[in-house]
ChimeraX commands (.cxc) that place a marker at each C-alpha (Angstrom):
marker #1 position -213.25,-145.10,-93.55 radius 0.5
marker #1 position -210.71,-142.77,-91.72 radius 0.5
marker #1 position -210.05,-143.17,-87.89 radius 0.5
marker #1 position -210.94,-141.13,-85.42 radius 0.5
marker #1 position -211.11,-140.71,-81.44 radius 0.5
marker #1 position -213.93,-139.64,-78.98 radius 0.5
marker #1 position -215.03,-139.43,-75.52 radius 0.5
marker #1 position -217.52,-138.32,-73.22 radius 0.5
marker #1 position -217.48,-138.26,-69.40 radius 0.5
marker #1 position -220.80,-138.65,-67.35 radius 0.5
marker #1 position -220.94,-137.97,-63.66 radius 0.5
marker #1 position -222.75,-140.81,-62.36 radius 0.5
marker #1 position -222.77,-139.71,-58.50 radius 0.5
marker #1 position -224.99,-136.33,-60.04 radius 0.5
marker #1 position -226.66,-137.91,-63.15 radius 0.5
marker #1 position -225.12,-134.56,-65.41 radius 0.5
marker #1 position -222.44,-134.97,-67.85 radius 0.5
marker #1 position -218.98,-134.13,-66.23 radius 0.5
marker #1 position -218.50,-130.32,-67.94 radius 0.5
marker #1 position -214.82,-128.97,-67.13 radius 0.5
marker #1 position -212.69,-131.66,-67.04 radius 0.5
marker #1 position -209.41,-131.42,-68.45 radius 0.5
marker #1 position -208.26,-134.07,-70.91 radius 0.5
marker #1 position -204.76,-134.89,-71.99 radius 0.5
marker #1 position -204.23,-137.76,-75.02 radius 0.5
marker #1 position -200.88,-139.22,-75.21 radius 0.5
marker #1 position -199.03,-141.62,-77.75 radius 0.5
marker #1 position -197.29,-144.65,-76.43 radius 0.5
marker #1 position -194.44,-145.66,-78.58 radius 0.5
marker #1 position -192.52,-148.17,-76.00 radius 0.5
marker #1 position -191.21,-146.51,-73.39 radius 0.5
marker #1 position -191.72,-143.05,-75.02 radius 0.5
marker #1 position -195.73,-141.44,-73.86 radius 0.5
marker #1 position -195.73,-138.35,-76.67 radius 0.5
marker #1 position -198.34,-135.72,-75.53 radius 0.5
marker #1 position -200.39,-134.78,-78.52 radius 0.5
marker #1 position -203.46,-132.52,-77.07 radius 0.5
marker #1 position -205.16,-131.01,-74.01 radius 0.5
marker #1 position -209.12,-130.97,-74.61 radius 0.5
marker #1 position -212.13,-129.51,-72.02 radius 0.5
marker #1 position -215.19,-131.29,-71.60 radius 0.5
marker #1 position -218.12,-128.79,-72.73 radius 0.5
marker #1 position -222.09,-128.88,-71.31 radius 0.5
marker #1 position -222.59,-132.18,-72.52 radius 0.5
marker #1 position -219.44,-133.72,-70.77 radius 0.5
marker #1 position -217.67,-134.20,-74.69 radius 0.5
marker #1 position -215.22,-132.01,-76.39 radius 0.5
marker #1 position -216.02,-129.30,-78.93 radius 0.5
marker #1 position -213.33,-131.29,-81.41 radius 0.5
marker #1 position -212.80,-135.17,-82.00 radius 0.5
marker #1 position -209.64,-135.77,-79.54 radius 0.5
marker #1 position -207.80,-137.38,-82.27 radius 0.5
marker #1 position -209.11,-135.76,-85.60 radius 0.5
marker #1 position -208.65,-138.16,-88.74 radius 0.5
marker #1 position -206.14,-136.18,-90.53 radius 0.5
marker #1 position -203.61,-137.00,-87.34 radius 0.5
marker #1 position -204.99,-140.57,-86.84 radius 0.5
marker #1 position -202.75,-143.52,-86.91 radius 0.5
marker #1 position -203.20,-147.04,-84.88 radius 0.5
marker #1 position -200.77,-147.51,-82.26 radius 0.5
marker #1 position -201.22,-147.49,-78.46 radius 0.5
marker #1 position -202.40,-144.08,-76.70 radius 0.5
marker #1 position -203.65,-143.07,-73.20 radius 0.5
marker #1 position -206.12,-140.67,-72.22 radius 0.5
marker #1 position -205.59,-139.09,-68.79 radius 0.5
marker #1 position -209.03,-137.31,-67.38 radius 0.5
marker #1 position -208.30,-134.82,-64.82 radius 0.5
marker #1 position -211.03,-135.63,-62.44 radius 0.5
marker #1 position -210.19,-133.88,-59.25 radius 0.5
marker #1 position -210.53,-130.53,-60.04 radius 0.5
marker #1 position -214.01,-131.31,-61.71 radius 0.5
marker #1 position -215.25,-133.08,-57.77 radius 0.5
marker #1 position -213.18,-130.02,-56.07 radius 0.5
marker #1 position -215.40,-127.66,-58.23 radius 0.5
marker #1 position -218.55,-129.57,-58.00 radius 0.5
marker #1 position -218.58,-129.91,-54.02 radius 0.5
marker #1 position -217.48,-133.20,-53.94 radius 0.5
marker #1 position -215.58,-133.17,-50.19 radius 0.5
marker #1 position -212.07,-133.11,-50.58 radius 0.5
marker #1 position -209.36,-135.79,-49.22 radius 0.5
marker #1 position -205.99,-135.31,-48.43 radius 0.5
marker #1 position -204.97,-137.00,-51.29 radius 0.5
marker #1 position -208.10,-137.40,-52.75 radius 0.5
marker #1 position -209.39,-141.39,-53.60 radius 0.5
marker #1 position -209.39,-140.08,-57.61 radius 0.5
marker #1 position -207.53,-137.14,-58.94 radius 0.5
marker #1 position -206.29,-137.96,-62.50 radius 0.5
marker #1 position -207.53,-141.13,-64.63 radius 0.5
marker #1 position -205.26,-143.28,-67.04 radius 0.5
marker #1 position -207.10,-144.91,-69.32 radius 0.5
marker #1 position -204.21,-146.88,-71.95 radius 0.5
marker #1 position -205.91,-148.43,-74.91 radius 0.5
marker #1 position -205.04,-149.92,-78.53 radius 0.5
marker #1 position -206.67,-148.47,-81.64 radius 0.5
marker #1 position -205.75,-151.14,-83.86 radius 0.5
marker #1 position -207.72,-150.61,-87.30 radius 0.5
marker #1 position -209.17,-147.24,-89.06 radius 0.5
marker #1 position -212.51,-146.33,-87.73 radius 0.5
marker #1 position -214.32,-144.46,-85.01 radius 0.5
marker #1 position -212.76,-145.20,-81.34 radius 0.5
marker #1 position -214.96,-143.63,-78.64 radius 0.5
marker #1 position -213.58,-144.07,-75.11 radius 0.5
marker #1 position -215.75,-142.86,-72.60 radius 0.5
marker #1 position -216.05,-142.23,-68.98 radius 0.5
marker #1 position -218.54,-143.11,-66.59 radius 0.5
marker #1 position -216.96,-141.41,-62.54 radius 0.5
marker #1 position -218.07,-140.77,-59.39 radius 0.5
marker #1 position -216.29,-139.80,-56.34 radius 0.5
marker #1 position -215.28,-143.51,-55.31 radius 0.5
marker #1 position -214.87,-145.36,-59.08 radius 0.5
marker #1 position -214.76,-145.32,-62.69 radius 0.5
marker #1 position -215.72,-147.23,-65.72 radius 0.5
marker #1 position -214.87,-147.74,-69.36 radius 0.5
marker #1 position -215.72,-149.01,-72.79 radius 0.5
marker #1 position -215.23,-148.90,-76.41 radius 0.5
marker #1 position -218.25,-146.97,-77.16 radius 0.5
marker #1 position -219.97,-146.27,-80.56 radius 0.5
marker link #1:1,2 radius 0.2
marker link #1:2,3 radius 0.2
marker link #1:3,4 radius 0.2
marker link #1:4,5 radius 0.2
marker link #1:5,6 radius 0.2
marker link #1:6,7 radius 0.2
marker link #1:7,8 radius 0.2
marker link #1:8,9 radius 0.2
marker link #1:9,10 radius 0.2
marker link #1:10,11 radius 0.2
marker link #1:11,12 radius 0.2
marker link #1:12,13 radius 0.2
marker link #1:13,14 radius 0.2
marker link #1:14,15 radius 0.2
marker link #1:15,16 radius 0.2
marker link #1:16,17 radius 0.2
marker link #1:17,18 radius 0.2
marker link #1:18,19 radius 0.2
marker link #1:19,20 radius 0.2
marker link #1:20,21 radius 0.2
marker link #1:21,22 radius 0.2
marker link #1:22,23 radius 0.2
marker link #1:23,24 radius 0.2
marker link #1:24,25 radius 0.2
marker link #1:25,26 radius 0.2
marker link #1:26,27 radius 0.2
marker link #1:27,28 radius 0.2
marker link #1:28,29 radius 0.2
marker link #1:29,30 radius 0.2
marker link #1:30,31 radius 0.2
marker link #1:31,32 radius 0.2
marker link #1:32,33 radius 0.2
marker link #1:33,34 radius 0.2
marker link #1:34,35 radius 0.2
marker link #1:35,36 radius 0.2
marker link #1:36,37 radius 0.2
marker link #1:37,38 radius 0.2
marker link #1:38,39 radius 0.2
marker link #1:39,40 radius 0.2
marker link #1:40,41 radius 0.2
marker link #1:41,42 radius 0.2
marker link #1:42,43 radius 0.2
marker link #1:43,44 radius 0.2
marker link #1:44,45 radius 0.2
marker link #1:45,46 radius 0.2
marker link #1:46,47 radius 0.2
marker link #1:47,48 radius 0.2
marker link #1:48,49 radius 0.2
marker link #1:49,50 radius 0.2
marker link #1:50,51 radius 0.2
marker link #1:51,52 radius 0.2
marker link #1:52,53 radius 0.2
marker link #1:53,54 radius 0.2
marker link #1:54,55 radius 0.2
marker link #1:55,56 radius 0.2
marker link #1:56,57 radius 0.2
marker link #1:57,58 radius 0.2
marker link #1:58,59 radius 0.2
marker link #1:59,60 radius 0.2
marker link #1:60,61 radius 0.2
marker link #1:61,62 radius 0.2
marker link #1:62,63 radius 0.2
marker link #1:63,64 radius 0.2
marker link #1:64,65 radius 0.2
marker link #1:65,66 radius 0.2
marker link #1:66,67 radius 0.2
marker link #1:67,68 radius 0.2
marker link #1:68,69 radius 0.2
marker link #1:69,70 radius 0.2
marker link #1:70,71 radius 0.2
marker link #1:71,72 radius 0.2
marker link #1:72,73 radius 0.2
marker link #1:73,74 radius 0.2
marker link #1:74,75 radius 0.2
marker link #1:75,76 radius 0.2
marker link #1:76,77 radius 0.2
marker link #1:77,78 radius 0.2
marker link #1:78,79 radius 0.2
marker link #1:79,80 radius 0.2
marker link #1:80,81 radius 0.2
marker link #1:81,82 radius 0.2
marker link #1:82,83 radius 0.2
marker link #1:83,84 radius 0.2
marker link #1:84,85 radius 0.2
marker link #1:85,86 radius 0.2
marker link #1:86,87 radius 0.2
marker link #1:87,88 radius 0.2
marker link #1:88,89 radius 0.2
marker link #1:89,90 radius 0.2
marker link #1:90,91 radius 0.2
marker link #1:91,92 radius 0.2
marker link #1:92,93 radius 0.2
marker link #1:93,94 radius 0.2
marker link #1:94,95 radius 0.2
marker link #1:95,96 radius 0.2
marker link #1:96,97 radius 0.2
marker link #1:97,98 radius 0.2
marker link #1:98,99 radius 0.2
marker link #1:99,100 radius 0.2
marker link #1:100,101 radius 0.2
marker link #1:101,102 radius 0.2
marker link #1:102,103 radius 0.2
marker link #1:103,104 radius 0.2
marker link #1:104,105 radius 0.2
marker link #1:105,106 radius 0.2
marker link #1:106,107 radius 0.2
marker link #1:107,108 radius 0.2
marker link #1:108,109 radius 0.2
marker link #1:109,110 radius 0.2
marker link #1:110,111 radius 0.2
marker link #1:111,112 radius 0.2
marker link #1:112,113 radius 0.2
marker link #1:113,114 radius 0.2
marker link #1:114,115 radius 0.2
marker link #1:115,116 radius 0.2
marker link #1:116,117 radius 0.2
view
């Protein structure tokens, strides 16, 4: 089975999937963070395309960073001055071939993670 990486990002404050947010995937190698794509969430809070498609898929370490702020700045979430979350680092280890899905549960005021199916 070839690897491959996924997401999707639910709003939890609305109960909608979070459609718009910006999503940059990264490749930690030590002290070296290689961007390797900028994705949109679509209607359904995923992205058209698997983030990390198996033809580029290797294990290693990576980091997804989900640009939240806009998305609560666009959705009439009342801004702060800084707001409480802007941009979300999620680091995590793909360590074997197979389907990775990382996704994101946010409101305003907190976040949560998992490795999904």
């Amino acid at each position: 089975m070839a690897g491959y990486l996924t997401t999707h990002v639910l709003d939890t404050a609305r109960g909608v999937p979070a459609q718009g947010i910006k999503i940059e995937l990264y490749k930690l190698d030590g002290d070296v963070r290689s961007h390797i794509r900028t994705l949109v969430t679509n209607d359904d809070g995923r992205t058209d395309e698997q983030i990390l498609p198996a033809s580029e898929f290797e294990t290693g370490t990576y980091e997804l960073e989900f640009h939240v702020g806009a998305y609560l700045d666009a959705n009439g979430t009342p801004a702060e001055d800084p707001r409480f979350l802007n941009i979300i680092p999620i680091r995590f280890g793909m360590s074997e071939a197979s389907h990775y899905h990382v996704p994101l549960l946010v409101s305003p005021f907190g976040y949560s993670t998992y490795r999904g199916s």
